[in-house]
Short mmCIF file of the C-alpha atoms (twelve columns), coordinates in Angstrom:
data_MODEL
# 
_entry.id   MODEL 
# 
loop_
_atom_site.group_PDB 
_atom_site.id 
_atom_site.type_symbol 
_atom_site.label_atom_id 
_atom_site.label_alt_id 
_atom_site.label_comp_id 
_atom_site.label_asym_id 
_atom_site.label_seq_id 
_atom_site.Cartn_x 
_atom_site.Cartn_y 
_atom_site.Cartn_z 
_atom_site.pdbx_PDB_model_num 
ATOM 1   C CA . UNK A 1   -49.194 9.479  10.033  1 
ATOM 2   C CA . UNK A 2   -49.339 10.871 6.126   1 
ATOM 3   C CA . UNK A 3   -52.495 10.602 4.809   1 
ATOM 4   C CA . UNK A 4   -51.507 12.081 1.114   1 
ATOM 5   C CA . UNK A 5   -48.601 12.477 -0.531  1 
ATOM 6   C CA . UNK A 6   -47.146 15.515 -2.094  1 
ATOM 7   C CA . UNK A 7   -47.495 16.618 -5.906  1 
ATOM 8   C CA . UNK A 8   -45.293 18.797 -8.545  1 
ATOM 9   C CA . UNK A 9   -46.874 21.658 -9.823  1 
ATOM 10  C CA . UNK A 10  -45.312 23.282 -12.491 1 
ATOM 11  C CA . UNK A 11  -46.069 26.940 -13.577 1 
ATOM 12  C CA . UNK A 12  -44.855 29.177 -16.436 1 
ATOM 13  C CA . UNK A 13  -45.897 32.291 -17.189 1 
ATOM 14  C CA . UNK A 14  -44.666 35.142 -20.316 1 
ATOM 15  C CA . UNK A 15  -45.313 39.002 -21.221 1 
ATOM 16  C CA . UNK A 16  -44.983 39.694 -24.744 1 
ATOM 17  C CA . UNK A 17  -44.843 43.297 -25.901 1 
ATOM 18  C CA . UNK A 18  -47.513 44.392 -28.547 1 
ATOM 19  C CA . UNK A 19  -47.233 48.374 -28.669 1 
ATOM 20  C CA . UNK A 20  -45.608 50.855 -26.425 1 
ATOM 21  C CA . UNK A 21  -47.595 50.524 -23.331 1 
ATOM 22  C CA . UNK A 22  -49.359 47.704 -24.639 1 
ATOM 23  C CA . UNK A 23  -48.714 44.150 -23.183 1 
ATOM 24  C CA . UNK A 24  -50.218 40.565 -23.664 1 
ATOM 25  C CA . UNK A 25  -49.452 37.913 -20.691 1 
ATOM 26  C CA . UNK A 26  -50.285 33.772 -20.729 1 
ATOM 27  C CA . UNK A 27  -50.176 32.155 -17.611 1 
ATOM 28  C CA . UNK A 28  -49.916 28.261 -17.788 1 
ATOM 29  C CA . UNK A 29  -50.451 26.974 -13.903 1 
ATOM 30  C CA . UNK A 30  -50.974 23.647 -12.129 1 
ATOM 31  C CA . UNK A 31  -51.893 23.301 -8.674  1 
ATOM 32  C CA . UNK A 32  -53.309 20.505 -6.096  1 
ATOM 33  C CA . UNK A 33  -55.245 20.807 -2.648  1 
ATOM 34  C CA . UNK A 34  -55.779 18.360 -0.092  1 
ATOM 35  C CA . UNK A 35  -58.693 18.252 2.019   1 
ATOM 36  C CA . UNK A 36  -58.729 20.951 4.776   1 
ATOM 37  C CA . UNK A 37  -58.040 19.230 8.638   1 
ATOM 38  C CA . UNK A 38  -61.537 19.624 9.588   1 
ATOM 39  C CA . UNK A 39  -63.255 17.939 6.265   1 
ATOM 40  C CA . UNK A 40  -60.550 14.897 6.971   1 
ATOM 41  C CA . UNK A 41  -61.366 14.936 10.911  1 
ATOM 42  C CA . UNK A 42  -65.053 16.128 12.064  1 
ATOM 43  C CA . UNK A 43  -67.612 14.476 13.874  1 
ATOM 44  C CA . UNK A 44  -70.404 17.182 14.391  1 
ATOM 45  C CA . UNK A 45  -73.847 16.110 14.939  1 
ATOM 46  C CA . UNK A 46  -75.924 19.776 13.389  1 
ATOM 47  C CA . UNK A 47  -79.198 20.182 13.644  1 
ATOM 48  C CA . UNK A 48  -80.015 19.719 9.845   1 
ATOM 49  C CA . UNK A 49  -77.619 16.469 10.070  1 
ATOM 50  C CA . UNK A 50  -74.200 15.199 10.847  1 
ATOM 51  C CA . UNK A 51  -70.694 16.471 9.464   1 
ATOM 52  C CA . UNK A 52  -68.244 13.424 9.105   1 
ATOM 53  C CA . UNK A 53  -64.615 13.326 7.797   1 
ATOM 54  C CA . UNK A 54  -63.245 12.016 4.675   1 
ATOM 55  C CA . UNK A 55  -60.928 9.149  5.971   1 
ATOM 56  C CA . UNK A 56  -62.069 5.649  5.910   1 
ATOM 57  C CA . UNK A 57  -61.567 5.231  9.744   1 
ATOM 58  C CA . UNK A 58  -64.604 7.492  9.927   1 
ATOM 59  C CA . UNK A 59  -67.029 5.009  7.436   1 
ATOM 60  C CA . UNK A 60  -66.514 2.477  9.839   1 
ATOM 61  C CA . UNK A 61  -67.286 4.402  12.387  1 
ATOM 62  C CA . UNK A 62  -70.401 5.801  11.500  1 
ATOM 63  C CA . UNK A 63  -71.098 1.968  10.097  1 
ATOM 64  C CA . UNK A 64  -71.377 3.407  6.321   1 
ATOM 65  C CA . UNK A 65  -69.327 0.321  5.411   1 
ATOM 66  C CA . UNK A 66  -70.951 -1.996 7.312   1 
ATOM 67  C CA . UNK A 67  -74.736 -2.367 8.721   1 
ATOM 68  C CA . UNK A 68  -76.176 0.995  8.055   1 
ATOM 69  C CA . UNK A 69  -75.430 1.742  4.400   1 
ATOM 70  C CA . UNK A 70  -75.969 5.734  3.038   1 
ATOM 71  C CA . UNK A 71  -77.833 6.030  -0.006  1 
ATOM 72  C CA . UNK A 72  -78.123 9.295  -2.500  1 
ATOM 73  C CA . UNK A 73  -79.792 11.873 -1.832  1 
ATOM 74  C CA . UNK A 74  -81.855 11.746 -5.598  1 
ATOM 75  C CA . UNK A 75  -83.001 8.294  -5.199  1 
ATOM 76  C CA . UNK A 76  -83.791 9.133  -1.663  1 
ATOM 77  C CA . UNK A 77  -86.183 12.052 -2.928  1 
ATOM 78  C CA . UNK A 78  -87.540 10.118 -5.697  1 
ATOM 79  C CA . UNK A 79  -88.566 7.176  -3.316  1 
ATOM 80  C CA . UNK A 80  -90.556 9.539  -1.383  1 
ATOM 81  C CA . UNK A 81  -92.402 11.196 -4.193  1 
ATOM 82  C CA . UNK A 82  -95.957 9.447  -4.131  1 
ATOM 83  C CA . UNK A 83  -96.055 10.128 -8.097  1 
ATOM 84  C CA . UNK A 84  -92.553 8.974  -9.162  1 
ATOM 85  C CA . UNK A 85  -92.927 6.043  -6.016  1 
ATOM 86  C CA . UNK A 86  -96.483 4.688  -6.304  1 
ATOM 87  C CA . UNK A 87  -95.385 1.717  -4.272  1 
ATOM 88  C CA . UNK A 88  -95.148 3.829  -1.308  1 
ATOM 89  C CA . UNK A 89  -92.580 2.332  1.339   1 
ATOM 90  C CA . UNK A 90  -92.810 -0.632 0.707   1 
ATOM 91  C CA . UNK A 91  -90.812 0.014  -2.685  1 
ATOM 92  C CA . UNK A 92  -87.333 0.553  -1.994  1 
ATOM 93  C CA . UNK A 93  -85.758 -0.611 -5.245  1 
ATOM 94  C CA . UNK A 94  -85.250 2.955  -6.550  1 
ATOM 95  C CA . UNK A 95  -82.900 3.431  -3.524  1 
ATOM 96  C CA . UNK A 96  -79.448 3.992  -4.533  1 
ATOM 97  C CA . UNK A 97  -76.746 3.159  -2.236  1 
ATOM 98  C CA . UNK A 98  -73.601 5.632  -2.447  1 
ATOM 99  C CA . UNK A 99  -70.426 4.001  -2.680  1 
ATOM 100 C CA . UNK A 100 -67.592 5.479  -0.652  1 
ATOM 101 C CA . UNK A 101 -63.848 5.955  -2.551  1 
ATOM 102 C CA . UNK A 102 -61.283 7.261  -0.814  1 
ATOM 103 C CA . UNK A 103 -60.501 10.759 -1.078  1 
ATOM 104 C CA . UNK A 104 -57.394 11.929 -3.119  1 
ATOM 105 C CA . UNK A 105 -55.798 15.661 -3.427  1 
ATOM 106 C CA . UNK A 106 -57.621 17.699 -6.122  1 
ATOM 107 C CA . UNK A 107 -55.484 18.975 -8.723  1 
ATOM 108 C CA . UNK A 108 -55.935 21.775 -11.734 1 
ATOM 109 C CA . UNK A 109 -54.854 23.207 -14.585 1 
ATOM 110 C CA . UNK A 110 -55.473 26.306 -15.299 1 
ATOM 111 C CA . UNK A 111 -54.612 28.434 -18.291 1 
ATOM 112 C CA . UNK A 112 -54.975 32.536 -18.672 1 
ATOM 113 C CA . UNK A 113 -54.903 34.875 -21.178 1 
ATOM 114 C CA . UNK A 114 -54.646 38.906 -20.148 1 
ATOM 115 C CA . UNK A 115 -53.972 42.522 -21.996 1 
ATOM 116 C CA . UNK A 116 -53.428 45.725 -20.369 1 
ATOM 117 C CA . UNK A 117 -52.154 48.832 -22.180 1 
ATOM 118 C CA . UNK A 118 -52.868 52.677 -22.603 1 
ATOM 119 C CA . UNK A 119 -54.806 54.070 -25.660 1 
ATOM 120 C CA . UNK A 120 -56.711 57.026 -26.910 1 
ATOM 121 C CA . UNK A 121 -53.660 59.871 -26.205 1 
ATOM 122 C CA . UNK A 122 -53.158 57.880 -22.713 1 
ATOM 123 C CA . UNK A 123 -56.292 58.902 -21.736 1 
ATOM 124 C CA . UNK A 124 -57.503 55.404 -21.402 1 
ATOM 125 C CA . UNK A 125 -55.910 52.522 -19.316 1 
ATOM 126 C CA . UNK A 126 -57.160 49.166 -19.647 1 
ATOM 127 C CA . UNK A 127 -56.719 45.749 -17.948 1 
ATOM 128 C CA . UNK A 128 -58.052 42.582 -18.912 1 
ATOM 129 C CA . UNK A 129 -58.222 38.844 -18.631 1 
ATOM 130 C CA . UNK A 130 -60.009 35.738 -18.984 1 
ATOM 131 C CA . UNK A 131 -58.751 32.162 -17.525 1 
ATOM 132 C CA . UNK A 132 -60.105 28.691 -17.767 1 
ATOM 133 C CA . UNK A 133 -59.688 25.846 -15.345 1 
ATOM 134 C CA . UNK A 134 -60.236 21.960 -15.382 1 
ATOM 135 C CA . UNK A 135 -60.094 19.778 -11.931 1 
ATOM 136 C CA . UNK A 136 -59.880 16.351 -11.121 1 
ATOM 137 C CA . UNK A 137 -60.907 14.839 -8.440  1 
ATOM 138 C CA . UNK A 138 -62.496 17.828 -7.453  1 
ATOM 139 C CA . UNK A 139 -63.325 17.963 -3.919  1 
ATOM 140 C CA . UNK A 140 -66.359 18.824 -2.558  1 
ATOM 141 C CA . UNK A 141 -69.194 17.579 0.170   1 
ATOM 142 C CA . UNK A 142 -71.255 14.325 -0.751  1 
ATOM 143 C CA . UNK A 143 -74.632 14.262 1.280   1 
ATOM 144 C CA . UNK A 144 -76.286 10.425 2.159   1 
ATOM 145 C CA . UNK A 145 -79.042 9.450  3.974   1 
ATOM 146 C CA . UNK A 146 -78.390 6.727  6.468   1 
ATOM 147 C CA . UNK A 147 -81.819 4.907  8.112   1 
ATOM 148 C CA . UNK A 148 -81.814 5.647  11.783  1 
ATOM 149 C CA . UNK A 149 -81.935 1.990  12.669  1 
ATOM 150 C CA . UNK A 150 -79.475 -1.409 11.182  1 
ATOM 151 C CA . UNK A 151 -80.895 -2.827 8.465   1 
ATOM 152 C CA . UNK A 152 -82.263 -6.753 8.638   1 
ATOM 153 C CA . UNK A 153 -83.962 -6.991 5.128   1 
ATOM 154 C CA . UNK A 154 -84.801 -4.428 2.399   1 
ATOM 155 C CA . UNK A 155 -88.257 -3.603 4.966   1 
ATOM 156 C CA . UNK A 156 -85.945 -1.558 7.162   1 
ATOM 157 C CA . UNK A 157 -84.914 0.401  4.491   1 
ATOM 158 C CA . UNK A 158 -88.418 1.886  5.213   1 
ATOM 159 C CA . UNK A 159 -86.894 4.942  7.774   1 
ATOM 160 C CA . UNK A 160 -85.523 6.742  4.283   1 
ATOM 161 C CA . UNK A 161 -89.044 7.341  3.429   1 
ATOM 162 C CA . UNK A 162 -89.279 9.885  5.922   1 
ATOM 163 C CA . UNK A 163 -86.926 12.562 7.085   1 
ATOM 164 C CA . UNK A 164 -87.571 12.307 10.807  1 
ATOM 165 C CA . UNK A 165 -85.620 8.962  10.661  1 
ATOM 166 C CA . UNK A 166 -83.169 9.935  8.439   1 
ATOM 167 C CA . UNK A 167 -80.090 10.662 9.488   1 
ATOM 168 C CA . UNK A 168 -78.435 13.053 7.085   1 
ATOM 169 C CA . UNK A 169 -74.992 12.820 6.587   1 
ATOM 170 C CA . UNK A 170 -72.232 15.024 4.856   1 
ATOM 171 C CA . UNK A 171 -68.327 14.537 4.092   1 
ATOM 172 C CA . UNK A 172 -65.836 15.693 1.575   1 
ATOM 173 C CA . UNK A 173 -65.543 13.027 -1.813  1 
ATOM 174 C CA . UNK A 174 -63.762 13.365 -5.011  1 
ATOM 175 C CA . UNK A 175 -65.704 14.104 -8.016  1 
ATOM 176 C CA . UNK A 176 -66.021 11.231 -10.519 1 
ATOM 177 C CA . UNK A 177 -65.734 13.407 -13.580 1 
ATOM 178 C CA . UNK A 178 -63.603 16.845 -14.681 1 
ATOM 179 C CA . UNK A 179 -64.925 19.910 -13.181 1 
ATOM 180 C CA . UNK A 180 -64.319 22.959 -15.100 1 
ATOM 181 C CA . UNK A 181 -64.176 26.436 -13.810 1 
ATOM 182 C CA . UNK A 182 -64.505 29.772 -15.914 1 
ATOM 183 C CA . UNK A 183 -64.119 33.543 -15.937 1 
ATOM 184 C CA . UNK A 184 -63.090 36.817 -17.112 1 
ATOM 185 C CA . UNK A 185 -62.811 40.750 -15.748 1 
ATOM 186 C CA . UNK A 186 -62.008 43.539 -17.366 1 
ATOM 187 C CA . UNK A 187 -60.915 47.054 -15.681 1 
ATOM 188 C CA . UNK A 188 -60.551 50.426 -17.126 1 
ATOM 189 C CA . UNK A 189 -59.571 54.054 -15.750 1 
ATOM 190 C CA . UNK A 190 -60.072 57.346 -18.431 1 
ATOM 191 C CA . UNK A 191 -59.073 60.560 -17.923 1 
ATOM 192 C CA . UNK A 192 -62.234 62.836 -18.520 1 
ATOM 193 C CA . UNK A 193 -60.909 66.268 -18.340 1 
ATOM 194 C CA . UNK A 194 -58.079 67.626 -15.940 1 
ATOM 195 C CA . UNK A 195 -57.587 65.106 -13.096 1 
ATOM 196 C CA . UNK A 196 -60.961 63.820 -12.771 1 
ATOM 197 C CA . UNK A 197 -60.969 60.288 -13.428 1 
ATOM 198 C CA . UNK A 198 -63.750 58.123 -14.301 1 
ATOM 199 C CA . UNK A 199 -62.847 54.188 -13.441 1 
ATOM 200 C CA . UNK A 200 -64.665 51.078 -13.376 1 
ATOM 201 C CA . UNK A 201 -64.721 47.354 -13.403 1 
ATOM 202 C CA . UNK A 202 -66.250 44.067 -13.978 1 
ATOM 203 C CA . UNK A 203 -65.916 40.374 -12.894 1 
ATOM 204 C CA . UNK A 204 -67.666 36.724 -13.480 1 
ATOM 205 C CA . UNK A 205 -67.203 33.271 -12.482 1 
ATOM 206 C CA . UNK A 206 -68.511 30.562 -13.170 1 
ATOM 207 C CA . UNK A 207 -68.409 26.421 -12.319 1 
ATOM 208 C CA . UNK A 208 -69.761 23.866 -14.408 1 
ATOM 209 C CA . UNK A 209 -69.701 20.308 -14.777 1 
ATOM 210 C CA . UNK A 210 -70.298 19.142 -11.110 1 
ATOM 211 C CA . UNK A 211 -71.498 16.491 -10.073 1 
ATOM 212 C CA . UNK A 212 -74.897 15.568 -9.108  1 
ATOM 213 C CA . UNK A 213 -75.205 15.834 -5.153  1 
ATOM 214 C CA . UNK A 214 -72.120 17.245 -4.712  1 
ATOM 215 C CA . UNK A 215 -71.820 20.822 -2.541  1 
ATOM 216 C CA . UNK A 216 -69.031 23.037 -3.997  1 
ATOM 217 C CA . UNK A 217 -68.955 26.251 -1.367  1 
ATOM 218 C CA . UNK A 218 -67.758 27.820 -4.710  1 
ATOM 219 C CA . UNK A 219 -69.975 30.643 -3.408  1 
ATOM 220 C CA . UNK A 220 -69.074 33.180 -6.050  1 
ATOM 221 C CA . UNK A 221 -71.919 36.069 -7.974  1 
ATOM 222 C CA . UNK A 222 -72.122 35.529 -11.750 1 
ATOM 223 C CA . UNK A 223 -71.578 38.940 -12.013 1 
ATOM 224 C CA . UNK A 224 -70.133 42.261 -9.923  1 
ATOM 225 C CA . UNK A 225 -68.951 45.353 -10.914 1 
ATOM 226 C CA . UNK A 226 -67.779 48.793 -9.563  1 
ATOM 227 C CA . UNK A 227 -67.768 51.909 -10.971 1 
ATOM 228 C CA . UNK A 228 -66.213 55.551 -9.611  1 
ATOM 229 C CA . UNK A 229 -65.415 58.788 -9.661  1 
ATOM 230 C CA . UNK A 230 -62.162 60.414 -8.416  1 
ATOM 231 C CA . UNK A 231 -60.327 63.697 -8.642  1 
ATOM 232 C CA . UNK A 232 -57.446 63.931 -5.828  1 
ATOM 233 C CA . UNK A 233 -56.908 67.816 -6.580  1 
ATOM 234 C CA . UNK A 234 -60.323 69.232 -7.391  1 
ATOM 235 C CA . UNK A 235 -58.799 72.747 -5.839  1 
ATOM 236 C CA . UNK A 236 -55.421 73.531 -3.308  1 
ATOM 237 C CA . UNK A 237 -55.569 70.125 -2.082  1 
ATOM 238 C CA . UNK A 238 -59.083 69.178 -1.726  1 
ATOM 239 C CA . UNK A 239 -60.332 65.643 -4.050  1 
ATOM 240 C CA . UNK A 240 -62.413 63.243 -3.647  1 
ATOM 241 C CA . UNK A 241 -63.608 59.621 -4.673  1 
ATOM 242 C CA . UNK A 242 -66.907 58.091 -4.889  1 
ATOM 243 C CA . UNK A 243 -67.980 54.253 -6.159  1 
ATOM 244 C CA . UNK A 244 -70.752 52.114 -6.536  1 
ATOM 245 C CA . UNK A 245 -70.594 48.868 -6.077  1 
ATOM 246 C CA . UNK A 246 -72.912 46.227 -7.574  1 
ATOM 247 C CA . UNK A 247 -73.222 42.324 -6.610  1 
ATOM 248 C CA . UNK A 248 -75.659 39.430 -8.690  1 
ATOM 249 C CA . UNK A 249 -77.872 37.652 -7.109  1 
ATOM 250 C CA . UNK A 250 -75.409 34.399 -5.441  1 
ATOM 251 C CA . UNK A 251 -76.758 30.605 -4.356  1 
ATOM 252 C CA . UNK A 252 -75.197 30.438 -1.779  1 
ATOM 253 C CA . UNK A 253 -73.683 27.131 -0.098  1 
ATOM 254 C CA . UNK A 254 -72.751 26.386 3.443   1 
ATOM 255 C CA . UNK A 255 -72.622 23.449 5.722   1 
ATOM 256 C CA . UNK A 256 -76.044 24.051 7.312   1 
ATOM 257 C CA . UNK A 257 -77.561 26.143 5.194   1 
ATOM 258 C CA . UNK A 258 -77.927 26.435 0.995   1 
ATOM 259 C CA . UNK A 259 -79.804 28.725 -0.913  1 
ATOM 260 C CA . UNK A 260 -79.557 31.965 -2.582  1 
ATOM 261 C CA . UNK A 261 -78.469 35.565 -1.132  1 
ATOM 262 C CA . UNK A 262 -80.413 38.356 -3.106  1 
ATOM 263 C CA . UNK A 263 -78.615 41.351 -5.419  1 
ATOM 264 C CA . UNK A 264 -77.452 44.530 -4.022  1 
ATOM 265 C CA . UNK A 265 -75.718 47.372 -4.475  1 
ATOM 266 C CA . UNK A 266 -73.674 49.995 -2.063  1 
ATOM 267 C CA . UNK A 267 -71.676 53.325 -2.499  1 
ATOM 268 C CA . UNK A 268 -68.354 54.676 -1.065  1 
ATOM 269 C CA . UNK A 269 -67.257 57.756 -0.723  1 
ATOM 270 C CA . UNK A 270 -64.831 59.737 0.616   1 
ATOM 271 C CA . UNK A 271 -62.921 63.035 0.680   1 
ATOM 272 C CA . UNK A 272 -59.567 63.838 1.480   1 
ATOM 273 C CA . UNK A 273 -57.519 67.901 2.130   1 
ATOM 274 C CA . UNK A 274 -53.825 67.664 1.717   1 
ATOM 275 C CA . UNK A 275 -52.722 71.200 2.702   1 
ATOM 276 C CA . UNK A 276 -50.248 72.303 0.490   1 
ATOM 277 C CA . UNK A 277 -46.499 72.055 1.327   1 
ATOM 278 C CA . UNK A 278 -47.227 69.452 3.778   1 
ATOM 279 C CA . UNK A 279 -47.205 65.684 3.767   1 
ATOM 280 C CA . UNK A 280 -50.304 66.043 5.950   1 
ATOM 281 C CA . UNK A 281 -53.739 64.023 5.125   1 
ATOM 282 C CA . UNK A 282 -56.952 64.177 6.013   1 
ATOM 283 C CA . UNK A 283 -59.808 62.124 4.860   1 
ATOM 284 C CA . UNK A 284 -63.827 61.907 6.180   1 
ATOM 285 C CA . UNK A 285 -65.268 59.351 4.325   1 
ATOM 286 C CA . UNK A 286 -67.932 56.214 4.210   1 
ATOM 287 C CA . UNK A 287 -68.473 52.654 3.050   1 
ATOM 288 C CA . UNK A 288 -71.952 52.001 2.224   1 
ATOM 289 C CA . UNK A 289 -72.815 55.346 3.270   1 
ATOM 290 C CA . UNK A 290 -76.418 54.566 2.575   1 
ATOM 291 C CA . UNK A 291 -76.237 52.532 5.406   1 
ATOM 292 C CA . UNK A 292 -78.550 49.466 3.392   1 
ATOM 293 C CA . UNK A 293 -77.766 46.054 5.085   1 
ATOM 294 C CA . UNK A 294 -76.293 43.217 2.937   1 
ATOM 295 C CA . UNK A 295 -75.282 39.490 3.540   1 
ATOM 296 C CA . UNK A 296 -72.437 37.622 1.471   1 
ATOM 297 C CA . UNK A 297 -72.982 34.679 2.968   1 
ATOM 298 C CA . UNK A 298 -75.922 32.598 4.765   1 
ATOM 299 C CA . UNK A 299 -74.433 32.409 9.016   1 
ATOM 300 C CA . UNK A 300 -72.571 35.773 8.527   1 
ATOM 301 C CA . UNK A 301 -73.725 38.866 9.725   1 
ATOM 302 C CA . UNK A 302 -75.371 41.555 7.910   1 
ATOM 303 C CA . UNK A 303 -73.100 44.650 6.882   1 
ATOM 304 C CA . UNK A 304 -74.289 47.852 7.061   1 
ATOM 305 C CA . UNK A 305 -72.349 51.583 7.011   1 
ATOM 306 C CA . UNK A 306 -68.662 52.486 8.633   1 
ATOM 307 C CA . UNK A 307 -67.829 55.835 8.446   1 
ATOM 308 C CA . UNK A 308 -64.553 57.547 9.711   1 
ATOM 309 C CA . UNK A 309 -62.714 60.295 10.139  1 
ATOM 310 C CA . UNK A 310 -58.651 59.959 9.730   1 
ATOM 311 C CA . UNK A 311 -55.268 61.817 9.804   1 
ATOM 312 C CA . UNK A 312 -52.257 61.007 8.624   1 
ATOM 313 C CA . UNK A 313 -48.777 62.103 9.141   1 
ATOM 314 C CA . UNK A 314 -45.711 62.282 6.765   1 
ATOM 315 C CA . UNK A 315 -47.500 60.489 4.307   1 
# 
């Protein structure tokens, strides 16, 4: 069985030469994705609700299309909120019931803009872009609440008004209207004095435009940058390198859990002996070497220090 069909995606890209050592790219790029296996083929009941896939076979089988309708999760809220609801139960006109379209491959086009080159007596090398991207039919998860029992009149819509019979109810949907994704980074590396070398960069992303009700598991900080310090001959063979890294505060969005993962910040370090005449290396050296725990992600476990010890051989 096919359940989508395939797409052209053309791509062109060009380097134009500025200045010796000094280059400006475009990027012009299309793309499409279809939904992953598992968001076209689960059935997992969760704790916090139930994880469904996107074909129609599975709206009849969960009887979305028939006796027990889903309805958004906004009107849903509103309907229970004594001050927006004064009705109480008994009012279900506010309720908003979702209707289901079947899902489509997300496409994208994406256009980029980027400069690197070497300035100030080639002490300073830089590299930098920014890119913009617009999606249709962007796919993401669509939650509903379904009442827990088949509806005989608009009374029975009474279950919604509270979440212990609710039945909450997630699956992948194309967005209704453009979704437009943005960003930029720029990285630099200058020669202080001799061979020490001070280096650095810094990234954002961002997603707009989506659609109300709609989880993205875009899952990417605003902001994050690093910034080092290297010399791999500080004397007969001995360097070193040391960076901090720094990550923004990041809402975070997973299938049974949303919400958002706090800043931090971490060092590596590391330092390396290559004896001289040899092709010999040897390094001692640390990520997060303060050994402070971090999360990227809500489920995942928290990351604290590795350090080593290494050798290597005809390097």
């Amino acid at each position: 069985q096919t359940n989508f069909d395939g797409r052209w995606t053309p791509r062109v890209t060009a380097l134009f030469k500025v200045a010796k050592d000094n280059h400006i790219r475009v990027a012009f790029q299309t793309a499409y994705r279809f939904p992953t296996n598992q968001d076209q083929y689960i059935s997992l009941a969760t704790g916090s609700g139930t994880l469904i896939g996107a074909l129609p076979e599975f709206q009849s089988y969960y009887k979305l299309s028939t006796t027990l309708k889903g309805y958004t999760p906004e009107s849903i809220l509103k309907y229970r909120d004594p001050i927006q609801n004064p009705g109480g139960p008994s009012n279900t006109s506010m309720l908003v019931e979702y209707q289901y379209r079947e899902v489509k491959p997300e496409t994208v086009t994406s256009y980029e803009i980027g400069y690197k080159g070497i300035v100030l007596d080639k002490k300073l090398y830089i590299d930098a872009y920014a890119y913009y991207s617009r999606y249709k039919d962007f796919l993401a998860r669509q939650g509903l609440g379904q009442p827990k029992a088949p509806p005989s009149g608009t009374g029975t819509l009474t279950d919604l008004y509270s979440p212990f019979t609710t039945t909450n109810i997630s699956y992948a949907q194309n967005s209704t209207t453009d979704v437009k994704a943005y960003g930029w980074g720029v990285g630099v590396e200058y020669k202080i004095i001799k061979e020490y070398m001070l280096y650095g960069n810094v990234f954002s992303d961002n997603l707009k435009d989506v659609q109300t009700g709609f989880v993205t598991f875009f899952n990417a900080p605003k902001y994050r940058f690093n910034v080092g310090l290297r010399n791999d001959n500080v004397y007969k063979g001995a360097g070193f390198n040391v960076v901090a890294k720094w990550q923004d505060n990041n809402f975070y969005e997973g299938t049974f859990v949303t919400g958002t993962l706090p800043y931090f910040t971490w060092v590596d370090a590391q330092i390396t002996y290559r004896p001289v005449g040899t092709k010999s290396t040897f390094r001692v050296g640390g990520t997060n070497i303060g050994n402070k725990y971090y999360r990227t992600g809500y489920g995942s476990p928290a990351v604290g220090g590795l350090y080593y010890v290494s050798y290597g051989f005809n390097l």
